[in-house]
N, C-alpha and C positions, 0 to 999 in steps of 0.2 A: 551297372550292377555294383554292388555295395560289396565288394569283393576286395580280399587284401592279400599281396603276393611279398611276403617276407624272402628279400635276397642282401646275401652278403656284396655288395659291391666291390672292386677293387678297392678305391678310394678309403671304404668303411673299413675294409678288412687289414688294410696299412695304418691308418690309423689307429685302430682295435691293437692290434701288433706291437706299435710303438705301445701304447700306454699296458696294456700287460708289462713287456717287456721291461718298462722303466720301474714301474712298479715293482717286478720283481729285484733289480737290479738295485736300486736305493734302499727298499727294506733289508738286505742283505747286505748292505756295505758296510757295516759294523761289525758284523760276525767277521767279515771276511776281511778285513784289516787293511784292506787296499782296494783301488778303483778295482781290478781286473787280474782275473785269474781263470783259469781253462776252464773250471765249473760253467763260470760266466758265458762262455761260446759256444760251453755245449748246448748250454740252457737257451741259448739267445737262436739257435737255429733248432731247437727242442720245442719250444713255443710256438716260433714261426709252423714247422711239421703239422703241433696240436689244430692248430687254427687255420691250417689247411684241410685236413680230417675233419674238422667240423664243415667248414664251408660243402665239402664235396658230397659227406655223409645226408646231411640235414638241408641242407639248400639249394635252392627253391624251393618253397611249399606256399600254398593259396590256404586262405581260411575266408567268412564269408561272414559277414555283420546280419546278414536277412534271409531268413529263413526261403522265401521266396524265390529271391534270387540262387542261390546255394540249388534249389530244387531247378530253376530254369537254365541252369547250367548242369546240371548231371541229365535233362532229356536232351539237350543239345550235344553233349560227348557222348552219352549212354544209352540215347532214345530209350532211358526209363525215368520215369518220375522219382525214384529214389533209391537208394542203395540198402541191399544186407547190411549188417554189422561186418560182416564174414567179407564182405565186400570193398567194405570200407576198410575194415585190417590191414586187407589186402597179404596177405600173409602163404608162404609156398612153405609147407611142411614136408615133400617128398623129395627126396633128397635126388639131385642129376638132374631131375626135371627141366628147371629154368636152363643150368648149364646148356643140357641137348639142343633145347629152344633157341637158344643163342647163337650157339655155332652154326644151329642146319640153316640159319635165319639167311637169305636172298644176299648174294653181293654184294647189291649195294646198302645193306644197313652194316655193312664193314664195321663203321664206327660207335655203333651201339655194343655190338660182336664185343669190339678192341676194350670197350669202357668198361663192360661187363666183366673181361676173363681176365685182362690185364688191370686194370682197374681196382677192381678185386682184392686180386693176388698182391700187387705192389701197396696197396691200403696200409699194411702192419707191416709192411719188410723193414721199414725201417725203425719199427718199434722197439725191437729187441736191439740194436745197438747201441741207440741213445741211452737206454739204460742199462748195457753192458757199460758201457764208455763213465755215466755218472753212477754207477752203484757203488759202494765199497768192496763187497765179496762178489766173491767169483757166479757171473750167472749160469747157473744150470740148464739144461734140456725141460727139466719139469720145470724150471718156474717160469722160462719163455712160453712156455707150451699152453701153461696153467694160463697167463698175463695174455696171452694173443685171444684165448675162449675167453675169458671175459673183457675182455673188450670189445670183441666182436660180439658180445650179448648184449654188451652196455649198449652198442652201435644200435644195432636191433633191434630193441625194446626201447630206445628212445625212438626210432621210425616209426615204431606201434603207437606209441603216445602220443607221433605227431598226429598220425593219420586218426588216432580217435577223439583227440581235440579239435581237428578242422574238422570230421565228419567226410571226410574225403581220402581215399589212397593215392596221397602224396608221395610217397616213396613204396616202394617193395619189400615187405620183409620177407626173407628168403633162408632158408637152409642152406642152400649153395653158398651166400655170401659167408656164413658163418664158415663151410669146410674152406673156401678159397684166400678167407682173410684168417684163418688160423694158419693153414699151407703158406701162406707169405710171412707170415713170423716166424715159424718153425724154419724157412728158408734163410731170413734174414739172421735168424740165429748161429747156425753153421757159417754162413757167411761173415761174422764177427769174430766166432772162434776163429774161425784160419786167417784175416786178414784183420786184426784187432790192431796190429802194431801198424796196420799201413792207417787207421779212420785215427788212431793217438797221432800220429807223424800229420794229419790234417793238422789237427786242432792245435799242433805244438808250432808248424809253420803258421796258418794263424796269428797266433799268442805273439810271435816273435814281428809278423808285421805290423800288428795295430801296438805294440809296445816298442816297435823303433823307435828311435832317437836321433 
């Protein structure tokens, strides 16, 4: 089959890493007057986060060069010759539904359960610190809250776009994931307020080991 499975590799995804990373890190060495300062660590395990998120969100997905083919693999998983649109979206608008699905789900799919609910919820917890941590002003409840929904939209409707570009539901777009990955920012939010000086005391030991002498 004339079939193509777009995956982040380890290998790809470290090397992806590094060159962002450097990139970020050299355009900005001007501004910033010296090799290395706490911006730099936030940023440098910020990125790494982002391209984690990406890998997990969007990766794996199949697209298909031939029509043919594309059609002889949707009766082989679907025993139908072709898909709805509605199909292909793949899209859950009523909200709990998948959650229920998940949890009532058999024992042994434990792992799908775990990926699903924790998964999820852990997606954005740590969004809100890293931009508590590099904002200037103080972050708010509204604007973690505002910053977690669209992201989790941005997440979403780029799922949509894959699955209508491959012509295949590649990923799930869900209601659920939207209340569960806003629920983990909002989580992660509180969680920066009350322990904000213990994630600055990270980044300040840090700062003080890669700048020994």
């Amino acid at each position: 089959m004339s079939r193509f499975t777009f995956e982040l590799r380890s290998i790809v995804y470290v090397v992806l890493y590094l060159i962002i990373f450097m990139l970020y890190y050299f355009l900005t060495l001007k501004r910033r007057g010296k090799r290395l300062d706490h911006r730099v660590i936030i940023n440098a395990f910020f990125i790494f986060y982002l391209l984690s998120v990406f890998r997990f969100v969007f990766t794996p997905f199949m697209m298909w060069f031939d029509a043919a083919d594309r059609a002889e693999f949707i009766t082989l998983i679907f025993q139908q010759e072709s898909l709805t649109l509605w199909e292909v979206a793949n899209i859950n608008l009523i909200p709990l539904r998948s959650l229920i699905q998940t949890v009532s789900a058999p024992l042994f799919m434990w792992r799908t359960t775990l990926r699903f609910v924790v998964g999820n919820f852990m997606l954005l917890f740590p969004l809100p610190i890293f931009i508590g941590l590099l904002s200037k002003k103080e972050l708010t409840f509204k604007k973690a809250l505002l910053i977690g929904f669209l992201a989790t939209l941005f997440i979403e409707s780029g799922q949509l776009v894959i699955n209508l570009a491959t012509g295949f539901p590649n990923r799930l777009v869900c209601v659920d994931d939207l209340l569960l990955n806003t629920l983990g920012a909002i989580v992660g939010y509180f969680v920066f307020k009350k322990c904000h000086r213990f994630f600055k005391n990270i980044v300040l030991q840090i700062y003080k080991f890669l700048t020994w002498s």
